[in-house]
N, C-alpha and C positions, 0 to 999 in steps of 0.2 A: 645718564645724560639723555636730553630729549634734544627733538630736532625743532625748532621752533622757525616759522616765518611772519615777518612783521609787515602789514600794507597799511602804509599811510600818506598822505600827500605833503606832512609837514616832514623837513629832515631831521628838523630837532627830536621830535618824537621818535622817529627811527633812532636817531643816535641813540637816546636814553634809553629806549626799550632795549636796545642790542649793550650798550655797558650792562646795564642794570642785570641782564640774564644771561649773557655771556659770564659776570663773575659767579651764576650757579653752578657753569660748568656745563653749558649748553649752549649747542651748536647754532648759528641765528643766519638766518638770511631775513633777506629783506627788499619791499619790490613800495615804487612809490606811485603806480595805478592798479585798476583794475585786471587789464590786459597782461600788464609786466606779472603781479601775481599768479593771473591765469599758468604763464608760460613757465614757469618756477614751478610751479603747482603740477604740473606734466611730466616733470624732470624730476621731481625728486616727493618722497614721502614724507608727512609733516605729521608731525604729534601735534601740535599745538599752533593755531594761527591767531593772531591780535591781530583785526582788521578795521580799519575808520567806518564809521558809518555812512559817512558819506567821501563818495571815492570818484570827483567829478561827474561826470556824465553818467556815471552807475554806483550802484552803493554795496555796502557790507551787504545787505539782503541780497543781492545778484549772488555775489561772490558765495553766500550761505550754500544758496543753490548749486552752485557747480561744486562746492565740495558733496554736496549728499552724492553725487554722482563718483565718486572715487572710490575706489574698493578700500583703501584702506585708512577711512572716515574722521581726519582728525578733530580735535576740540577746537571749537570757535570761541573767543572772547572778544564782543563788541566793543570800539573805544570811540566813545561821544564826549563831545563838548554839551552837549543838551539833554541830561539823564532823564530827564523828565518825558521824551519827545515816545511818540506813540510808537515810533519806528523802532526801537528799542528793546520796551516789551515783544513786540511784533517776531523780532531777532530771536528772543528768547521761546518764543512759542514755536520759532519756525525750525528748534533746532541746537541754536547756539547757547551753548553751557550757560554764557552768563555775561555782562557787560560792565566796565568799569569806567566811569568821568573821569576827563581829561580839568584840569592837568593830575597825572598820575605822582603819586608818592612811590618810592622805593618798597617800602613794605607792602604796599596793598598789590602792587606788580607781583610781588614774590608771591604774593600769600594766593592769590587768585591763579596764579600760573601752578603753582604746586596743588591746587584742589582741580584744576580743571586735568592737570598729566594724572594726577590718580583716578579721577573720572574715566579718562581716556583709557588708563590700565584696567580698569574692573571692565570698561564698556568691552577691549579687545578679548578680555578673558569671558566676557558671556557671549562675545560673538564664537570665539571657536567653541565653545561650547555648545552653544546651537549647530557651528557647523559640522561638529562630530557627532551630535543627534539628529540631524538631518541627516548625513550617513549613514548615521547606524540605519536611521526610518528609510531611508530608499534600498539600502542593503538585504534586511529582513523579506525574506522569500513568501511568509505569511504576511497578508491583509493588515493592518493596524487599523481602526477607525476609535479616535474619539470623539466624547459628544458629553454635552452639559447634562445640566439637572433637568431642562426640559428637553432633551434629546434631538437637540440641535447639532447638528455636525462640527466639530472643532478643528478635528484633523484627519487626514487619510496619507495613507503612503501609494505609491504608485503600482502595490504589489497589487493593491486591493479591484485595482483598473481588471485585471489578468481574472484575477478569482470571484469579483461580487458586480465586475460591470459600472463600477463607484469609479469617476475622477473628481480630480481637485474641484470641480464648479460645483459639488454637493456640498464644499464647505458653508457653512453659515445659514444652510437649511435644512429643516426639520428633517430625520433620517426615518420616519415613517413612512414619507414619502418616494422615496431615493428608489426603493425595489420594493413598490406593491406586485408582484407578480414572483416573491422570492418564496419556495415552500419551505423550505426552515426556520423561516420564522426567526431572525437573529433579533427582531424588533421585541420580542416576550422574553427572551432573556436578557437582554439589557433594561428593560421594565423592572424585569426583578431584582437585578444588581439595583436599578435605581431605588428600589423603594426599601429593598433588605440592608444596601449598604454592605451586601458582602459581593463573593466573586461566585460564578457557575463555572460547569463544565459540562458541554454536549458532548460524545464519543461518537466518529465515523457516524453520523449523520446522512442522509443522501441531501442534496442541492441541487436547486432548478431553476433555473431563471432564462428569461424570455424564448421559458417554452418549450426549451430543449438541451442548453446547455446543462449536462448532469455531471455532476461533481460530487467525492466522498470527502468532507470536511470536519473535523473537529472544532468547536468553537471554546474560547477561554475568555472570560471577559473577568474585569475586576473593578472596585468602586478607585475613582481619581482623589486623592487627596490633596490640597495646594499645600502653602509652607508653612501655614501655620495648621497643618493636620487635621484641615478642615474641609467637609466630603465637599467636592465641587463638578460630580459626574462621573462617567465610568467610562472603558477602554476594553474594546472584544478586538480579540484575535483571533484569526480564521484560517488555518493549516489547510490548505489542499493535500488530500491523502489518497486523493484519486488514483494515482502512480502505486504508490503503497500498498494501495487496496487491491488494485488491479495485480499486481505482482504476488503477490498472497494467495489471490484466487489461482492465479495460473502456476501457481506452484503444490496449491490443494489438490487442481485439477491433473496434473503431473506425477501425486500420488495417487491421484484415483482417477481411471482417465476410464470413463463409463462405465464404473462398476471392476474395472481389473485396479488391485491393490499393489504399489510397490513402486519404491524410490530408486532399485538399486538400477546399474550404470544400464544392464539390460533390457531392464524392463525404460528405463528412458527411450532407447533405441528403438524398442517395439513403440512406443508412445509416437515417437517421432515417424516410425516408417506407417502408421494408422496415416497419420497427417497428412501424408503426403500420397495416401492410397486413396483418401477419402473422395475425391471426386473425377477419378476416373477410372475405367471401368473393369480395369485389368484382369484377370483370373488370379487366385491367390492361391497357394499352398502352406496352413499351417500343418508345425510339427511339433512333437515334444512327447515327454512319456504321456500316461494316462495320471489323469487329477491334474496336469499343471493350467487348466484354464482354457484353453484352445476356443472351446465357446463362448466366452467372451469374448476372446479376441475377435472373435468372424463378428459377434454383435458389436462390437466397437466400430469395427470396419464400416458395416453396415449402419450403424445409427450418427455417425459424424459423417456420411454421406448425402449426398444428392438422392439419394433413394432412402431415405428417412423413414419417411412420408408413406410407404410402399413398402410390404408385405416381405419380412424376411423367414422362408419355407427351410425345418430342419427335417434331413433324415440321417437317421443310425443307419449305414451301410452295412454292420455285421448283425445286426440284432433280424435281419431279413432274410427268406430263404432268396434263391433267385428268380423264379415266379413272379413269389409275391413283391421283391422290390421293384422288380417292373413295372409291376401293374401299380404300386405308389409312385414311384418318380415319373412314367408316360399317361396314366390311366389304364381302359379298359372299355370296352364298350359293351352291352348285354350279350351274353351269349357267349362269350369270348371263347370263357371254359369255365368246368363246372362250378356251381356255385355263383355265375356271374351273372345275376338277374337283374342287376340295372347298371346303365354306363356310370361308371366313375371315374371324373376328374384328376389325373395324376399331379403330383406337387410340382414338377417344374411349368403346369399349368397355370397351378396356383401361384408360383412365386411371380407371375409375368410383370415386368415394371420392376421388380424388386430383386430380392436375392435368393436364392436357395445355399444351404449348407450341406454339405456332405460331408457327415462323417464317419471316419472310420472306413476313409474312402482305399488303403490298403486294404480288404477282405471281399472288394464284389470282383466276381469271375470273368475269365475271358470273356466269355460274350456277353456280361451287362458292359465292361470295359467298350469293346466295339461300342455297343450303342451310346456311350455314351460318349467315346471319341465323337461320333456324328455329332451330339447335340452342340457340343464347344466348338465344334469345326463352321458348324450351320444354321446352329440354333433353332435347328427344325427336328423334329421327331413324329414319329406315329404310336396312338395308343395301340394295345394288346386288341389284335381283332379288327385295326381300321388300317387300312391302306393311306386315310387321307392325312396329307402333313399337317402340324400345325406346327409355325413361326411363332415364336416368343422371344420378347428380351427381358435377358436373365443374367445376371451378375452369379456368377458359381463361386464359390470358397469352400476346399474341401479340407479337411485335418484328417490326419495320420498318425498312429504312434510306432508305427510301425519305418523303419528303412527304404523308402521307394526302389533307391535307387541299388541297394542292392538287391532287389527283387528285380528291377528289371535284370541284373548282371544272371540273374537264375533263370530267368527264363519265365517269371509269375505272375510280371506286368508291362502293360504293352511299354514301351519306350515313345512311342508318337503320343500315347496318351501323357504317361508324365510328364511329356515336356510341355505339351498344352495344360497341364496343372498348375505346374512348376515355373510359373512366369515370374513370382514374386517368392519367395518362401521369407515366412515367418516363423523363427523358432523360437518355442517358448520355451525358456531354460527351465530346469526340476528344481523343485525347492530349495535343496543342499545347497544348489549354485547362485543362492540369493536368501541366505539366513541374515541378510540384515535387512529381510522385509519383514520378518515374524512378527517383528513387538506391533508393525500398523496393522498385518491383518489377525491378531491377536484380540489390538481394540473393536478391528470391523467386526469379528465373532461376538465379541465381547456385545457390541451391542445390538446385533442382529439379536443372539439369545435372550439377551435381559427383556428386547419386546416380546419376543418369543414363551418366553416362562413365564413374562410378567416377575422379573426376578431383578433386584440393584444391587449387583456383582459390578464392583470397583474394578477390581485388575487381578492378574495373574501374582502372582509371589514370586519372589527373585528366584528362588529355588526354579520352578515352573521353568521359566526362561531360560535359565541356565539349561535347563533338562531340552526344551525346543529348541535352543543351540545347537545342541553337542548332539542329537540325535539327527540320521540322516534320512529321514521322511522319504521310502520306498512309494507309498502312496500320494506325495507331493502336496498340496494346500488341498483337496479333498480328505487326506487323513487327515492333516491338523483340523480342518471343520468338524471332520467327525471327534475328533478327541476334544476338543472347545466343547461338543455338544455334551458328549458324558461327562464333562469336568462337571457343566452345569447341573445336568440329572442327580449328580451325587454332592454338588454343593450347597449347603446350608447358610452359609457366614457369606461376611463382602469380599474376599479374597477365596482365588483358586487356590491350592495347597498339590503339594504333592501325590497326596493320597486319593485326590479325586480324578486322577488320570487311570486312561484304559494300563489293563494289564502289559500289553506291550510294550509298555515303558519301564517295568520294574526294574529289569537290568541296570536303571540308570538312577534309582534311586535307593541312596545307598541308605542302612538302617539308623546311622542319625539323623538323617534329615527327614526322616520319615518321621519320628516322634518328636521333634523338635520346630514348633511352630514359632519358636522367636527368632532361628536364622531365616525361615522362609519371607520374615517378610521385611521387606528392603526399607531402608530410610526413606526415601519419598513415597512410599506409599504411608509410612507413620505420620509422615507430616502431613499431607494432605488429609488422613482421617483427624489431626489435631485440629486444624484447618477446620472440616465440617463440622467437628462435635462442638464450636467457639475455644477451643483451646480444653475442654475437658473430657484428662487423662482416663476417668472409668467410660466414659461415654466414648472416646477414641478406641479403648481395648475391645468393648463389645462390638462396634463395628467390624473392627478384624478379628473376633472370635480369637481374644488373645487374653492371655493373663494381664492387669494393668504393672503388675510388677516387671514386667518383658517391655514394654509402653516409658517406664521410666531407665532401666536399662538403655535401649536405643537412644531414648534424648540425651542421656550422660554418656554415651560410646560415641556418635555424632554428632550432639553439639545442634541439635535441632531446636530453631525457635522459631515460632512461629507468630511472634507481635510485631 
């Protein structure tokens, strides 16, 4: 049942039109001017209007008009007495479904009211249709842009404003234009959808437009086909991955925060307390055994610093008698003492502006301890031999692996120095207590060597891993380097093995796995060598210096494909 409303100035005609469609089983109203329909037309939603062409002092074409203005757009059919009259077609141009001469017959009322409700039906179902594609287009967080066969703009969503600088007034002009000053170039790849007739793909691209706005985008473009499956233009979309990209990096950088390796909850910690040291001026005190890193930590400090820029001075405090670490950390001037035959420069000299490192700053004696409480207390000192002060500023960070603080409890170091050390302490936890950084700085060995030997060593073997698991590394990430480096010395093939670890590990490798080179190596490293060799099995065994019968084993034990 439709809602139908009749305007006409004769009553007869209303009467008729209201019997005649009322016995379809639809609902009629009925208004006998312009004005009266207008206020009807306000009040209620009409599927279908029959309106005189001429309606007193205004006509059906007024009336045409104020329907295009209602949201929910019924069918107009014009009713003339003069089929012929130009106003008519006019109706029809401007609009209205369609017109029928008066005087009306029963059939042709029906006939023309049931094609104009169907009309009306397809017309509502391709408007929500548009309007839930117009959704979906303002919804879509990526850029949409279409454009014809000569790359003329068709359409743009509002996404595209945010990410390419493109609104609606680019539509219906040439998209060469739109962003001359864009270096991606999306204008060559839609060239090429247009001329190949197929679809591209850019990856993480960088993006630049007016100048400076820099964006990481991926671009997807495809050829447009209309209904009858015929090419009529193409359609790029444009992913901002800036967010993406940028959170990637700072999560790369989170594993590797200036050369220190490692994800785990600690070394976050150390990551975060770097950040927050970085530009002011504090004194620092790292700790930890010996091999966990300490020297990077103090270059970390140093290099995400305000003193970047500016000289970071290292001394080994134990490697030095006490003399002669004087005479490096203050200088000396000729003559001092023997042997001293020209003045030289001591390092917290050199480090002026920058930083100096002290390490191994548990082992210098009472009295370099004194002098050097002065230098943190004053930042002045005298060389060996000179009376006269010199002022420097000097960032100090000293590492220990040693206990401070039970040495002061002993009586072996000053207490007013420690605590001028100890302003910030940094402790670098031992390897054991962050085995689930091994596999990243496995790979970091891994590829530091392979430049190093000039050697394309893939990965460790599961075996391998399992054994730097379970072992509790005394010597911390300096022994695994060194064991990384004799794997390499004695490896031949793309994979570490058992058997190419230093001796100290024997205990832990027991005698099958030692002759048995198809449990050492793990499913994803199989698939990956399947991966490079194109899928072939004797070319995948040779890589990992494997029997190829071991090669098909694996793929039927896991189930490994690799198409």
């Amino acid at each position: 049942m439709a809602r139908i409303l009749i305007v006409d100035d004769e009553e007869s005609i209303r009467y008729t039109f209201e019997n005649f469609l009322a016995e379809e089983g639809h609902e009629i109203d009925t208004a006998s001017d312009f004005d009266m329909a207008i206020e009807k037309m306000s009040r209620n939603d009409y599927d279908l209007i029959f309106a005189d062409i001429i309606l007193g002092g205004k006509t059906g074409i007024d009336l045409l008009q104020e329907v295009k203005q209602h949201k929910k757009r019924p069918a107009v059919v014009m009713v003339t007495g003069y089929p012929n009259i130009e106003t008519a077609s006019d109706a029809v141009r401007l609009g209205a479904f369609d017109y029928i001469p008066k005087p009306v017959r029963h059939d042709a009322l029906i006939h023309i009211a049931t094609l104009a409700l169907q009309h009306k039906t397809l017309q509502d179902k391709a408007e929500q249709y548009r309007s839930n594609l117009e959704a979906i287009f303002r919804s879509v967080k990526d850029a949409i842009i279409t454009v014809d066969k000569d790359l003329n703009v068709l359409e743009i969503n509002e996404a595209a404003k945010k990410i390419c600088g493109l609104g609606r007034d680019s539509i219906g002009k040439p998209f060469a234009y739109q962003r001359p000053d864009c270096r991606i170039k999306c204008l060559d790849v839609l060239q090429k959808t247009i001329s190949g007739h197929m679809g591209f793909e850019i990856s993480r691209a960088e993006c630049v437009h007016n100048g400076h706005l820099r964006k990481i985008v991926t671009l997807n473009t495809s050829p447009l086909l209309d209904s009858h499956n015929l090419f009529s233009g193409a359609v790029i979309v444009i992913r901002d991955e800036t967010q993406i990209n940028n959170l990637e990096r700072d999560l790369k950088q989170r594993r590797q925060h200036l050369n220190i390796i490692g994800k785990n909850e600690h070394m976050q910690k150390i990551y975060s307390l770097i950040e927050d040291l970085s530009d002011i001026q504090t004194t620092v005190l790292i700790t930890g055994e010996s091999g966990t890193g300490k020297e990077l930590v103090a270059d970390a400090i140093h290099y995400s610093g305000d003193r970047r820029d500016r000289p970071i001075i290292k001394v080994n405090c134990s490697a030095l008698t006490e003399s002669l670490l004087e005479s490096e950390l203050f200088g000396h001037v000729k003559g001092a003492f023997t042997g001293a035959d020209k003045n030289k420069v001591g390092r917290f000299q050199k480090a002026d502006t920058g930083t100096i490192f002290l390490d191994e700053i548990g082992d210098i004696t009472p009295r370099m301890q004194l002098k050097l409480l002065r230098v943190l207390q004053e930042r002045v000192f005298e060389p060996v031999g000179d009376s006269t002060p010199i002022k420097v500023d000097v960032r100090v960070i000293a590492a220990t692996n040693q206990d401070l603080a039970e040495k002061v409890r002993k009586g072996e170091f000053r207490d007013d120095l420690y605590y001028r050390l100890n302003v910030v302490e940094i402790h670098v936890p031992p390897l054991r207590d962050r085995k689930d950084d091994i596999p990243l700085l496995t790979d970091h060995f891994l590829n530091r060597f392979n430049s190093k030997f000039n050697k394309d060593i893939k990965a460790i073997s599961d075996g391998v891993l399992k054994i730097f698991l379970a072992y509790d590394w005394p010597g911390n990430i300096r022994e695994l380097e060194h064991a990384m480096e004799h794997a390499f010395v004695l490896c031949k093939s793309t994979i570490i093995a058992q058997e190419h670890l230093p001796g100290n590990f024997s205990n832990y490798i027991s005698d099958q796995t030692v002759h048995s080179k198809s449990t050492e190596v793990d499913p994803h490293t199989v698939r990956n060598a399947l991966i490079q060799s194109g899928g072939n099995k004797a070319k995948a065994a040779r890589l990992l210096g494997i029997n190829v019968r071991t090669i098909f084993r694996k793929i039927e034990k896991y189930n490994i494909n690799v198409e």
